[in-house]
Each structure stands twice: as structure tokens, then as C-alpha cells.
Biopython code that builds the backbone (N, CA, C, O; Angstrom):
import numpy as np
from Bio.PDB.StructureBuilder import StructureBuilder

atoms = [
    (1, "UNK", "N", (8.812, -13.857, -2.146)),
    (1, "UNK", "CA", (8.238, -13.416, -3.401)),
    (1, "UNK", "C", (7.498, -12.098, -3.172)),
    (1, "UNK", "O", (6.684, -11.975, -2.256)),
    (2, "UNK", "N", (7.721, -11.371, -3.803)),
    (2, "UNK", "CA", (7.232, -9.672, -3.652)),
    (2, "UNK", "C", (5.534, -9.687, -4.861)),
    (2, "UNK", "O", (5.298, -10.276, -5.917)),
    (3, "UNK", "N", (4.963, -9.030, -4.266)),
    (3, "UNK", "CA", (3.872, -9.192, -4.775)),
    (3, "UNK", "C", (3.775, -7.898, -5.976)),
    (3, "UNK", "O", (4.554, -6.998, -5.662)),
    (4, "UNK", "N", (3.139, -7.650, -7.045)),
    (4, "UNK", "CA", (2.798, -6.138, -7.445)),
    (4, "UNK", "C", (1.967, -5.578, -6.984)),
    (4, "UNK", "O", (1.510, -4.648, -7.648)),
    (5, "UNK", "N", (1.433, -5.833, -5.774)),
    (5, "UNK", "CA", (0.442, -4.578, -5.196)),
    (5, "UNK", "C", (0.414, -5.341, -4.096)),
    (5, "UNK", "O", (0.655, -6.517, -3.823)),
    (6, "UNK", "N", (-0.081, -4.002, -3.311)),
    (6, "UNK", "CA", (-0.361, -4.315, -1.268)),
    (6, "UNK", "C", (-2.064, -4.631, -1.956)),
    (6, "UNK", "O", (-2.510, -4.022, -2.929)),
    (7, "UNK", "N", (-2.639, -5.452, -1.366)),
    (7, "UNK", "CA", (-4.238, -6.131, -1.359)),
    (7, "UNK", "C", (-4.419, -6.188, 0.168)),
    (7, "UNK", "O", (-3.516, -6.309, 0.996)),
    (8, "UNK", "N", (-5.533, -6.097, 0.364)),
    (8, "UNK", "CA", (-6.431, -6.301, 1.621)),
    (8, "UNK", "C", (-7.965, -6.770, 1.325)),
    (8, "UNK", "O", (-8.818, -5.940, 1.011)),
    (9, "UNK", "N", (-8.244, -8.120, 1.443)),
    (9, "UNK", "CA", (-9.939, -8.402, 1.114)),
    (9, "UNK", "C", (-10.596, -8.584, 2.366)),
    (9, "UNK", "O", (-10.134, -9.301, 3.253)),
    (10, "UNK", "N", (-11.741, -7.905, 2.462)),
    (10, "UNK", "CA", (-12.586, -8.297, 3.906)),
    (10, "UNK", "C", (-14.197, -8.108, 3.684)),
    (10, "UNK", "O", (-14.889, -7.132, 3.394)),
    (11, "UNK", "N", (-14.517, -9.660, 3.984)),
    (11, "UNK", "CA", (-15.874, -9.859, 3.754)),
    (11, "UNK", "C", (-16.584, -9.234, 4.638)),
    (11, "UNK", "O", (-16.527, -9.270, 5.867)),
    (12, "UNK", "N", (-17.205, -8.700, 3.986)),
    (12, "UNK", "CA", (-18.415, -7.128, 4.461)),
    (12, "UNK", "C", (-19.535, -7.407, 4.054)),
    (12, "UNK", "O", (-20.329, -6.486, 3.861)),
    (13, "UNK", "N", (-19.974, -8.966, 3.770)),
    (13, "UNK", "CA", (-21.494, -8.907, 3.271)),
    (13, "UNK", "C", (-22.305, -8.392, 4.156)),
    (13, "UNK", "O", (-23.306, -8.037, 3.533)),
    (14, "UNK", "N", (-22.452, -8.101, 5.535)),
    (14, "UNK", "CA", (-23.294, -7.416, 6.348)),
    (14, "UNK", "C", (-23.454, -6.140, 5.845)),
    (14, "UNK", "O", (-24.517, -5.601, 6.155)),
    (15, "UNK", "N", (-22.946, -5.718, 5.383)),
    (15, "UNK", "CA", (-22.924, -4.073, 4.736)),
    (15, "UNK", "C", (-23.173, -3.359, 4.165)),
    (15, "UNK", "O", (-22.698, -2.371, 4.724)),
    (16, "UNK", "N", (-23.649, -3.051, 3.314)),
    (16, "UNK", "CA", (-24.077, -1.830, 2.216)),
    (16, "UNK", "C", (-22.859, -1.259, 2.186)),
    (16, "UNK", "O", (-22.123, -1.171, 3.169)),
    (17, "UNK", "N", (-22.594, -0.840, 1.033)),
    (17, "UNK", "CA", (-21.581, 0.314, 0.620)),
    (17, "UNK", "C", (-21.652, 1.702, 1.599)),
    (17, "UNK", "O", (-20.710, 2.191, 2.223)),
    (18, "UNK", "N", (-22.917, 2.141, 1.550)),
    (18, "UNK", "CA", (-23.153, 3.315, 2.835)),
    (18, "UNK", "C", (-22.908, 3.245, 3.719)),
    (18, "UNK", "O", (-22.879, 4.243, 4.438)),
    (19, "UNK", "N", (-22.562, 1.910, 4.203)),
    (19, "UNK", "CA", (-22.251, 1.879, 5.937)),
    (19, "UNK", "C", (-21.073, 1.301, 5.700)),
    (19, "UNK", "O", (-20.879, 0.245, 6.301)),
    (20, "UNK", "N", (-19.857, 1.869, 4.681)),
    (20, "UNK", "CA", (-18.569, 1.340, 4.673)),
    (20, "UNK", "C", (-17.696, 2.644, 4.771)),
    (20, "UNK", "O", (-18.146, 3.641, 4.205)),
    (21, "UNK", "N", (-16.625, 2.731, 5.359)),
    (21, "UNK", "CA", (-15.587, 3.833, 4.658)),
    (21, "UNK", "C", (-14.143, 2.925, 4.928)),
    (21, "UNK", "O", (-13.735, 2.110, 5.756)),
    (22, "UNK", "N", (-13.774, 3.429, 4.007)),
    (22, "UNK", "CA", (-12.254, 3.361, 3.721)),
    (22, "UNK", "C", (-11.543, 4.942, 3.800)),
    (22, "UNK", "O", (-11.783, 5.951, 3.136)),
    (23, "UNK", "N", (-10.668, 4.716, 4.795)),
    (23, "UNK", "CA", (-9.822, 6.080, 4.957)),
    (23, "UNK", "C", (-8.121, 5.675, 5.144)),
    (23, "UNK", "O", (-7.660, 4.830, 5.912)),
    (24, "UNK", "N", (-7.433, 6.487, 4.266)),
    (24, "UNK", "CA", (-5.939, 6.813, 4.868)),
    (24, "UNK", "C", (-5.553, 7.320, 5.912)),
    (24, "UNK", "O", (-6.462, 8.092, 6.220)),
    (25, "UNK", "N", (-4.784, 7.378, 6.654)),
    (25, "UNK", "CA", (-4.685, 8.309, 7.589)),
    (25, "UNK", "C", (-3.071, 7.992, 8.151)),
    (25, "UNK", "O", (-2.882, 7.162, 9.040)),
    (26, "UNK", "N", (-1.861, 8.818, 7.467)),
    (26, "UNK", "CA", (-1.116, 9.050, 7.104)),
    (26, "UNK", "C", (-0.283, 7.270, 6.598)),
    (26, "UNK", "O", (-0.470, 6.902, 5.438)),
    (27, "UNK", "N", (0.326, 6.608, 7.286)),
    (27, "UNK", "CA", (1.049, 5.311, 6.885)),
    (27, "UNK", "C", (-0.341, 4.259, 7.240)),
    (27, "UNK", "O", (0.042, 3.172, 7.670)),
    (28, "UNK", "N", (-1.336, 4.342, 7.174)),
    (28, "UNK", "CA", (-2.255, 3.392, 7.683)),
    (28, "UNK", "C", (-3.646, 3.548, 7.067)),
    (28, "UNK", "O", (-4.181, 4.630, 6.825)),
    (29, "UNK", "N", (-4.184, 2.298, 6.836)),
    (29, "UNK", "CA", (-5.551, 2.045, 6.358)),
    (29, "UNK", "C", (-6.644, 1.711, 7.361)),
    (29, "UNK", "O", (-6.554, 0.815, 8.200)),
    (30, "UNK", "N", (-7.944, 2.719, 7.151)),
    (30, "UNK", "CA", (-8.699, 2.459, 8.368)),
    (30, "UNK", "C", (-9.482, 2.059, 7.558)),
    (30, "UNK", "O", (-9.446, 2.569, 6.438)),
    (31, "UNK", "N", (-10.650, 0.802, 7.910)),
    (31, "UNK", "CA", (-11.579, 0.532, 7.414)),
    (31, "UNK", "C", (-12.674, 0.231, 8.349)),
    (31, "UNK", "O", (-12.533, -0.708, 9.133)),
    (32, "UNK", "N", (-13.933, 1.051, 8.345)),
    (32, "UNK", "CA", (-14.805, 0.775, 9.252)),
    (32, "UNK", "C", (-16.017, 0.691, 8.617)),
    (32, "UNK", "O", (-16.245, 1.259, 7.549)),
    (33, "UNK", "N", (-16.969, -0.124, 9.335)),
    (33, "UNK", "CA", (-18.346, -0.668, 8.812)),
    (33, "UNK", "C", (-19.365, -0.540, 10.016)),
    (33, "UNK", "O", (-18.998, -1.043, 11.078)),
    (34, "UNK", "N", (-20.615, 0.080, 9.973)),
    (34, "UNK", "CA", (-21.394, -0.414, 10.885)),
    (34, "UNK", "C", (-22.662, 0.195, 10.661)),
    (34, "UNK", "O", (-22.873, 1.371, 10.364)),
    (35, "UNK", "N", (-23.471, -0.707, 10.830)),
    (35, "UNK", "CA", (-24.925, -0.405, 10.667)),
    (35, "UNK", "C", (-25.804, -0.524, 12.166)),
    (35, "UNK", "O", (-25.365, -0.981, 13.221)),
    (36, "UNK", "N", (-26.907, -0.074, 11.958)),
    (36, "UNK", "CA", (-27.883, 0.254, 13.654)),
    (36, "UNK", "C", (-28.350, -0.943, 13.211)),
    (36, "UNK", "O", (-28.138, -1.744, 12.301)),
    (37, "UNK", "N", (-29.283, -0.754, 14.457)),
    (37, "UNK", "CA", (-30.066, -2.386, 14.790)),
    (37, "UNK", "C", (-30.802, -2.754, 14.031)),
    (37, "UNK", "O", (-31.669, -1.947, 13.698)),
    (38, "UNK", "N", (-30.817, -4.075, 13.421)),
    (38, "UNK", "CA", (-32.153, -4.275, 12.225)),
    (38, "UNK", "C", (-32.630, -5.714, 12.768)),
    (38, "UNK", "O", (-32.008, -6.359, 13.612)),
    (39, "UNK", "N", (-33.677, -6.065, 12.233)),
    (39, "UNK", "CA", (-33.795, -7.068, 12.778)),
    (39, "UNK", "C", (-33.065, -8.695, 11.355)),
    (39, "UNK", "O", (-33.012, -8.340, 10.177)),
    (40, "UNK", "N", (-32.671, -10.043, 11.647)),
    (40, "UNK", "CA", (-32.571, -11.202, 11.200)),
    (40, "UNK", "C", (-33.217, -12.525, 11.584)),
    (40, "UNK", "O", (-33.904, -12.700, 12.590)),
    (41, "UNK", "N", (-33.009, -13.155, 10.947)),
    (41, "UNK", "CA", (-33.380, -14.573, 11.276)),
    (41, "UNK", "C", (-33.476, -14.845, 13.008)),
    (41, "UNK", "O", (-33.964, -15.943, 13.272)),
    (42, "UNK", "N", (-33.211, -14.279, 13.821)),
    (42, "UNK", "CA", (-32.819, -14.461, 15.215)),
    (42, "UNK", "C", (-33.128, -13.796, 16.126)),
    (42, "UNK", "O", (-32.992, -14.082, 17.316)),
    (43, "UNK", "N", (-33.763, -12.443, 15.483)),
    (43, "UNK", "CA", (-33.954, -11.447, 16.585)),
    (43, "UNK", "C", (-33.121, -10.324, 16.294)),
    (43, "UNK", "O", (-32.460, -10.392, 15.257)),
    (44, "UNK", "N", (-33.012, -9.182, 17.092)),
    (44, "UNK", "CA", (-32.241, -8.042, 15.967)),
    (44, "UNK", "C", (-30.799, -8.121, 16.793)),
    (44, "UNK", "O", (-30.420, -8.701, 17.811)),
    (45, "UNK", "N", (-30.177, -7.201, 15.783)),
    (45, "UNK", "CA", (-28.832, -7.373, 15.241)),
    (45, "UNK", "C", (-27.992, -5.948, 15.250)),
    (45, "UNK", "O", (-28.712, -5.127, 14.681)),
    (46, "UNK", "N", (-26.690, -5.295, 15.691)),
    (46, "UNK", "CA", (-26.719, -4.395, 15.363)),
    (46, "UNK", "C", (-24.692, -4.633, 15.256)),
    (46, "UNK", "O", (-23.947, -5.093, 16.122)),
    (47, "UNK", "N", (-24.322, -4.072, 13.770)),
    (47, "UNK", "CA", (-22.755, -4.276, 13.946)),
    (47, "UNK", "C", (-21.540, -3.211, 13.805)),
    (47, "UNK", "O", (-21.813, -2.070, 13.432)),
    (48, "UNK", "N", (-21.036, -3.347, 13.917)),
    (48, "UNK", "CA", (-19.556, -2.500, 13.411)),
    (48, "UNK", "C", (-18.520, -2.986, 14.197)),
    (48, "UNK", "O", (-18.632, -3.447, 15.333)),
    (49, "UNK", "N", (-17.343, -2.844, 13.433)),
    (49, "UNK", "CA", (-16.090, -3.152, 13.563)),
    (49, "UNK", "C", (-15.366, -2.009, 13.011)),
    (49, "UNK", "O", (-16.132, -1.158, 12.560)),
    (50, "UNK", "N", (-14.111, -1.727, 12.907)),
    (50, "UNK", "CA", (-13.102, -1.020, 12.718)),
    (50, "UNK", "C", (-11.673, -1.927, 12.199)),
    (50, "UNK", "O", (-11.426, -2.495, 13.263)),
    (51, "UNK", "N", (-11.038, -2.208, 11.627)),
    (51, "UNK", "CA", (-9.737, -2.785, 11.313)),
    (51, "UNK", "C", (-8.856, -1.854, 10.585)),
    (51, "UNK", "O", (-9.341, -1.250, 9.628)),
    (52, "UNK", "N", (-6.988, -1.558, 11.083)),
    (52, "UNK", "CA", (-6.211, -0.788, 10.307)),
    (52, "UNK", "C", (-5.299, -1.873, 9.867)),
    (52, "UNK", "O", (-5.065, -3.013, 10.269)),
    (53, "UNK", "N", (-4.948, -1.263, 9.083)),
    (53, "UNK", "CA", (-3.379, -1.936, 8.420)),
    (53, "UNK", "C", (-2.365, -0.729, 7.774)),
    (53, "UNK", "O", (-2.551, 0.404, 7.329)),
    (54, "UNK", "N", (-1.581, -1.320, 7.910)),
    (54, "UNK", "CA", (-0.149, -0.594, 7.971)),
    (54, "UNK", "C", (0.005, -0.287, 6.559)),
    (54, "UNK", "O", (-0.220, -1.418, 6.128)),
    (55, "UNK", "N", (0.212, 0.378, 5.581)),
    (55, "UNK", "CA", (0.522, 0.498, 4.740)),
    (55, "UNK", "C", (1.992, 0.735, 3.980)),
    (55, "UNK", "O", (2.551, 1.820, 4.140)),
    (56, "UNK", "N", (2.695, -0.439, 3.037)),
    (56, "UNK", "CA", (3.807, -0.846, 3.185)),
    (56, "UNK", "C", (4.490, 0.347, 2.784)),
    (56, "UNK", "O", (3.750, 1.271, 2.446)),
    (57, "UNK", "N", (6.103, 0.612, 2.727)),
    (57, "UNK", "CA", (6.307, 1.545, 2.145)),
    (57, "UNK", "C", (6.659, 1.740, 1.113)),
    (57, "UNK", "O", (7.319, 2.726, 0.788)),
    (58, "UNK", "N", (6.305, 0.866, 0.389)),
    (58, "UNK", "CA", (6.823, 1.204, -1.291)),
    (58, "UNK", "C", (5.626, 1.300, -1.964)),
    (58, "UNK", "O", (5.530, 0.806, -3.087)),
    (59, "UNK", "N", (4.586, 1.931, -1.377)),
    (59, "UNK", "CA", (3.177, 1.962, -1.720)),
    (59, "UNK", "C", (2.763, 3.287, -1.727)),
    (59, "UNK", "O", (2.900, 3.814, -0.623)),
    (60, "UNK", "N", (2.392, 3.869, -2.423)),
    (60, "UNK", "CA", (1.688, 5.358, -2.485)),
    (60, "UNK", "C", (0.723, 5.517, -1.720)),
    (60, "UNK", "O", (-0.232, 4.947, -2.247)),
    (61, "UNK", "N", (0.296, 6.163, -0.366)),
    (61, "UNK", "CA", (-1.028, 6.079, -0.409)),
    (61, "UNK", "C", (-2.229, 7.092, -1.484)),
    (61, "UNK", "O", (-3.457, 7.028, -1.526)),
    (62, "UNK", "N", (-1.516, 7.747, -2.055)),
    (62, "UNK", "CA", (-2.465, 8.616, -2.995)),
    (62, "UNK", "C", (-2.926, 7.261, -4.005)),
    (62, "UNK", "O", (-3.705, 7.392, -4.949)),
    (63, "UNK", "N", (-2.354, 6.085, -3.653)),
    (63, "UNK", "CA", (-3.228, 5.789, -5.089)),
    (63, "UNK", "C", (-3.492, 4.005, -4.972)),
    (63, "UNK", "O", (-3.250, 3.075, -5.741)),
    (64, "UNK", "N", (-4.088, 4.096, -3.642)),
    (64, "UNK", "CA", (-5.028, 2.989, -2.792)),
    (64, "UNK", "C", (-6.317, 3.456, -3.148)),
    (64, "UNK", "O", (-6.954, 4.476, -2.885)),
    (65, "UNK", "N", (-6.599, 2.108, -4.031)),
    (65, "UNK", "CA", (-7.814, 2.211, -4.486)),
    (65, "UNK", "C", (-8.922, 1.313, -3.555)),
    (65, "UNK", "O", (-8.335, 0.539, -2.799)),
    (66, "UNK", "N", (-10.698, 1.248, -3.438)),
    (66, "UNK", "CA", (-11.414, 0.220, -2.595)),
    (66, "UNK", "C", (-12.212, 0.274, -3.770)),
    (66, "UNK", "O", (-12.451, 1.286, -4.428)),
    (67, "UNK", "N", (-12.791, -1.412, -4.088)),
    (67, "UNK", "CA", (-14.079, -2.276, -4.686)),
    (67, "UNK", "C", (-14.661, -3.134, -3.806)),
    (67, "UNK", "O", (-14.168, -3.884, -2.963)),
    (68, "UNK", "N", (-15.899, -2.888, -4.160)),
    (68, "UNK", "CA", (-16.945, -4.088, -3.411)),
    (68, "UNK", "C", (-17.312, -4.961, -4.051)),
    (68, "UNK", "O", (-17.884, -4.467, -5.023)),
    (69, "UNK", "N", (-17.346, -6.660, -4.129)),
    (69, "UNK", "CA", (-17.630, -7.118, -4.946)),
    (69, "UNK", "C", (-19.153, -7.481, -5.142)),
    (69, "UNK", "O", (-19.804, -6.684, -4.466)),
    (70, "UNK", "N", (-19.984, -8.376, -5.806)),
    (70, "UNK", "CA", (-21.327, -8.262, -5.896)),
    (70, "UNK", "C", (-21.334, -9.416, -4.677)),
    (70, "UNK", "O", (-22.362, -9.145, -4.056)),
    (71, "UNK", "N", (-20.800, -10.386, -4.126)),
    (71, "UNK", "CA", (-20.348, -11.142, -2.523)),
    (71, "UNK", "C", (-20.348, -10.936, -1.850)),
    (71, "UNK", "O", (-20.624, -11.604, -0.854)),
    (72, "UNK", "N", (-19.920, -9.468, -1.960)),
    (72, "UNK", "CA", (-19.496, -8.686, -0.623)),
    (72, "UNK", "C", (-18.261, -8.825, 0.269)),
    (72, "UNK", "O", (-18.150, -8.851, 1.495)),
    (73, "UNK", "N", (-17.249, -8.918, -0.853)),
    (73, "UNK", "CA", (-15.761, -8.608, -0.578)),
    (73, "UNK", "C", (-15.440, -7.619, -0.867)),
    (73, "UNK", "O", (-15.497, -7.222, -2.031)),
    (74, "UNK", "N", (-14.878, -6.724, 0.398)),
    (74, "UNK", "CA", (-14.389, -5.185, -0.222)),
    (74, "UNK", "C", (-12.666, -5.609, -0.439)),
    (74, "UNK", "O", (-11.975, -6.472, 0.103)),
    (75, "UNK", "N", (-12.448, -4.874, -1.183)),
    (75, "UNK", "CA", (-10.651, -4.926, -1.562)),
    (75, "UNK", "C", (-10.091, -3.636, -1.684)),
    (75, "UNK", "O", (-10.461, -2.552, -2.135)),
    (76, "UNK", "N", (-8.922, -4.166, -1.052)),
    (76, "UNK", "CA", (-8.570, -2.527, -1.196)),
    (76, "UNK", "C", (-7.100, -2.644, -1.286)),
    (76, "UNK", "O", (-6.519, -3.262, -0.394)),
    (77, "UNK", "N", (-6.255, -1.982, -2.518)),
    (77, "UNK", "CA", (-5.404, -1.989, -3.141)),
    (77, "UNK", "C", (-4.575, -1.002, -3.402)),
    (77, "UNK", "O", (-4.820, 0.180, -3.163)),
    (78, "UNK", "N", (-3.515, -1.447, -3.924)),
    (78, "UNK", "CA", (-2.177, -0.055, -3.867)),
    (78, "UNK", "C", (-1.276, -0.824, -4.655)),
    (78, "UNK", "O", (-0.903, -1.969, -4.397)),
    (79, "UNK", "N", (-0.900, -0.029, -5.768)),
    (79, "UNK", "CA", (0.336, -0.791, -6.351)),
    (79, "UNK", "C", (1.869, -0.301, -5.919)),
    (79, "UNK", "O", (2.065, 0.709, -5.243)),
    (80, "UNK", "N", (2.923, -1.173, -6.412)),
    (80, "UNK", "CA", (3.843, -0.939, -5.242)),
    (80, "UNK", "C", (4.457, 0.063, -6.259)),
    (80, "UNK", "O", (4.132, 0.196, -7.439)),
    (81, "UNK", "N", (5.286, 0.655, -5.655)),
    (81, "UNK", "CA", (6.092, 1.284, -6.431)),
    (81, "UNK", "C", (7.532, 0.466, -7.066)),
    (81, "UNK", "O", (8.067, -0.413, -6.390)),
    (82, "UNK", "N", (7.879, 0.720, -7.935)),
    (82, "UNK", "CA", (9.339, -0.427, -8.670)),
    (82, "UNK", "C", (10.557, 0.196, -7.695)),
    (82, "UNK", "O", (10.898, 1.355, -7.459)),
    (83, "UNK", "N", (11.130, -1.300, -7.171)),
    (83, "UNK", "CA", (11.908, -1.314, -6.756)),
    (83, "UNK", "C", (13.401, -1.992, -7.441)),
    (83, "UNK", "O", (14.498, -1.964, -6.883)),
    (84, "UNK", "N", (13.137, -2.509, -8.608)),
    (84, "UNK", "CA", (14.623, -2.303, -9.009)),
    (84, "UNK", "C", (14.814, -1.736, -10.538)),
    (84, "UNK", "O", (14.086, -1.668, -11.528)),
    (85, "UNK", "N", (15.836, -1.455, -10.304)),
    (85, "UNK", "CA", (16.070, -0.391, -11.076)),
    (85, "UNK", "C", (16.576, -1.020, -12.340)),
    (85, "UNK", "O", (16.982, -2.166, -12.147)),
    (86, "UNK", "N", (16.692, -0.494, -13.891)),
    (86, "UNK", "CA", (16.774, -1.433, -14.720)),
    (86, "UNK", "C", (18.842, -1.328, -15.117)),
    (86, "UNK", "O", (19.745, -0.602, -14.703)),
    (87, "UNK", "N", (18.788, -2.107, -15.778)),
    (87, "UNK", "CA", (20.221, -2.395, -16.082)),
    (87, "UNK", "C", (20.918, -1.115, -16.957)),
    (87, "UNK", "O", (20.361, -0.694, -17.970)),
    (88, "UNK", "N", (22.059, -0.603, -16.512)),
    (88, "UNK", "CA", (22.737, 0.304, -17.142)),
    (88, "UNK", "C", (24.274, 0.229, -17.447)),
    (88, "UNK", "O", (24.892, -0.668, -16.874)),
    (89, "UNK", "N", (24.846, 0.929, -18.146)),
    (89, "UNK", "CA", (26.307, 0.805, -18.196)),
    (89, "UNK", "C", (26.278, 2.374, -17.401)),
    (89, "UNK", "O", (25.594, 3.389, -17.528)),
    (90, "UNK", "N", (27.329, 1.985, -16.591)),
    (90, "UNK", "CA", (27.893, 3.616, -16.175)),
    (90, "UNK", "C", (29.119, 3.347, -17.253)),
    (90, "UNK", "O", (29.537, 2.218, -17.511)),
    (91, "UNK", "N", (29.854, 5.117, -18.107)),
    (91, "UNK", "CA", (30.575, 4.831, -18.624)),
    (91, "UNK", "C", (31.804, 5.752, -17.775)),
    (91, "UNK", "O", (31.674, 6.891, -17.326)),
    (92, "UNK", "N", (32.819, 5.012, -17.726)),
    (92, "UNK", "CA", (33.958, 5.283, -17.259)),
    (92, "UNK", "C", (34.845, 7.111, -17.642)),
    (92, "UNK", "O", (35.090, 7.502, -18.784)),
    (93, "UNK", "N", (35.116, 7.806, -16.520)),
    (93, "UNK", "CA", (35.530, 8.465, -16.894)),
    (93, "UNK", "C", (37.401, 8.519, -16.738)),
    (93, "UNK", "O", (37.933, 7.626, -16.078)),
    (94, "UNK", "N", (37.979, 9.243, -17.170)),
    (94, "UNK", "CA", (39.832, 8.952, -17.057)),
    (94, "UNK", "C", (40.139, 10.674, -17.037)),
    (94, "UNK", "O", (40.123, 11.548, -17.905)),
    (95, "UNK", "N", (40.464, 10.644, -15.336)),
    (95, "UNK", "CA", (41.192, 11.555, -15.314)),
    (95, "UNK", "C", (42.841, 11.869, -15.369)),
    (95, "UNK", "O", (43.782, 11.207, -14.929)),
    (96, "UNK", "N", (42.817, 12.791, -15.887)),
    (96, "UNK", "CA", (44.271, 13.164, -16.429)),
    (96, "UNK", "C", (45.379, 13.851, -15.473)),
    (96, "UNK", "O", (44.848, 14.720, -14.782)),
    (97, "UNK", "N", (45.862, 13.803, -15.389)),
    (97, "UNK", "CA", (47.085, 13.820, -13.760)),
    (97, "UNK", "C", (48.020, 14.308, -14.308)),
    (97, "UNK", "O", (48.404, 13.631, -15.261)),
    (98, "UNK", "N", (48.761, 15.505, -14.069)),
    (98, "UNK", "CA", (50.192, 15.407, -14.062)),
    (98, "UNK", "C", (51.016, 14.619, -13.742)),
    (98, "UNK", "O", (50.934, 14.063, -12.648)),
    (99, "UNK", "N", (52.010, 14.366, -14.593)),
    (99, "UNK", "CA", (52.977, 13.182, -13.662)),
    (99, "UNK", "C", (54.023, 13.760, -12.528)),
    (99, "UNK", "O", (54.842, 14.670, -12.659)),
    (100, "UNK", "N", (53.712, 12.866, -11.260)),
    (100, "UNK", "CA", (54.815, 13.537, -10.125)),
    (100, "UNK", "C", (56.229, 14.190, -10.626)),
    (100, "UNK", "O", (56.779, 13.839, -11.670)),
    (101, "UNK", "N", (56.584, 14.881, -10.011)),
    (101, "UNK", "CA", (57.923, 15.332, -10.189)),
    (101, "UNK", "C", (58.366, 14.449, -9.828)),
    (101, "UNK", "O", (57.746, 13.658, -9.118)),
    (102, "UNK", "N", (60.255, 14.192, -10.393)),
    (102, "UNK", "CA", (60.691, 13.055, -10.159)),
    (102, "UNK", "C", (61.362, 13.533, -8.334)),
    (102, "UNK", "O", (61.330, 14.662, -7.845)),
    (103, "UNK", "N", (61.856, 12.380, -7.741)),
    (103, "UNK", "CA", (61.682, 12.914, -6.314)),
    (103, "UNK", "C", (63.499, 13.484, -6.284)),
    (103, "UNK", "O", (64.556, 13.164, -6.829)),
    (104, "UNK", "N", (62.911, 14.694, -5.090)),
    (104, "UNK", "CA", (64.846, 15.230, -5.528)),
    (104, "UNK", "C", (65.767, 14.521, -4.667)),
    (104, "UNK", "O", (65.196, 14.029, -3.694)),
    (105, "UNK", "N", (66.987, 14.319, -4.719)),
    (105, "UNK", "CA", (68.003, 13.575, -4.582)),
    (105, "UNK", "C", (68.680, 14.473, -3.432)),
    (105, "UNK", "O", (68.467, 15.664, -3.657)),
    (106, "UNK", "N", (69.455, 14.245, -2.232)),
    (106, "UNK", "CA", (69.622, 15.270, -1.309)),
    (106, "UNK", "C", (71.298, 15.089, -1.462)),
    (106, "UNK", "O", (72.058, 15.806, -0.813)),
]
sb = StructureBuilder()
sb.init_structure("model")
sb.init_model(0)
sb.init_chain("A")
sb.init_seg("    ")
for serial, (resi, resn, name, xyz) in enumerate(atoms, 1):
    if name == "N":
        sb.init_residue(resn, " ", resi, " ")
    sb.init_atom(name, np.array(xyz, "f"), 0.0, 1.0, " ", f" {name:<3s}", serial, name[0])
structure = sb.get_structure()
């Protein structure tokens, strides 16, 4: 089953929007997060990660979009481009031929 868009969700509640980027970088999605040391419940803390993904090819990257949700799921999206094509008649053409000479007799 083909989906209508490439999706990617990744829980980033550690994050702020400021310490997120989303970048293309030619067939591939980079997404990196990381903040300095702060302190938590535990003693301090300091994170980042990096994750790419491939970006399919029936996908534009000009028009991969990223949302954060108020959870802190970032998503990041691309609709595909249409892959089939809609129904047509081709109409027949009839080309016109001379008729062979009849063949000569020796």
C-alpha cells in the first residue's frame, strides 16, 4: 500500500524548537537536536543526537515540510509526487502506403 506522503515522527520532547534543525542535504533528511548541560530530576543532563533518512524518490525535497507538536513530536513530511497516470485513449493513426508493384514475372 503506497502511502500519500513520506512522514517521519520523532519524539523530541527534550527539546525546544531552538535546539532543533531539520536540513536537506541533497537525497537525505538530517535531523539534529541538542542542548548543553542543564540540570533534572537526577543530576545534570546534557543531549544530542543526529538521525538521517533517505528521502524517497517520488518526493520533492523542495517541499518537505517540519511541525512540532505541543508533545513534542516533530514530523516531518513530503508529499509524493503522482505516480499513475490517468486514463486516456491514444487515437489511432492509418498510414497510407502505396500498393507494391505487382512482382515481375521472368
Amino acid at each position: 500500500m503506497r502511502l500519500d506522503k513520506f512522514s517521519v515522527n520523532l519524539d523530541v520532547k527534550h527539546f525546544s524548537p531552538e535546539e532543533l534543525q531539520v536540513k536537506v542535504l541533497g537525497d537525505m533528511i538530517e535531523v539534529h537536536g541538542k542542548h548543553e548541560e542543564r540540570q533534572d530530576e537526577h543530576g545534570y543532563i546534557a543531549r544530542e543526537f543526529n538521525r538521517k533518512y533517505k528521502i524517497p524518490a517520488d518526493v520533492d525535497p523542495l517541499s518537505i515540510t517540519s511541525s512540532l507538536s505541543s508533545d513534542g513530536v516533530l514530523t516531518v513530511n513530503g508529499p509524493r509526487k503522482p505516480t499513475e497516470v490517468p486514463e486516456r485513449t491514444i487515437p489511432i493513426t492509418r498510414e497510407e502506403k502505396a500498393p507494391l508493384p505487382a512482382a515481375q514475372k521472368k
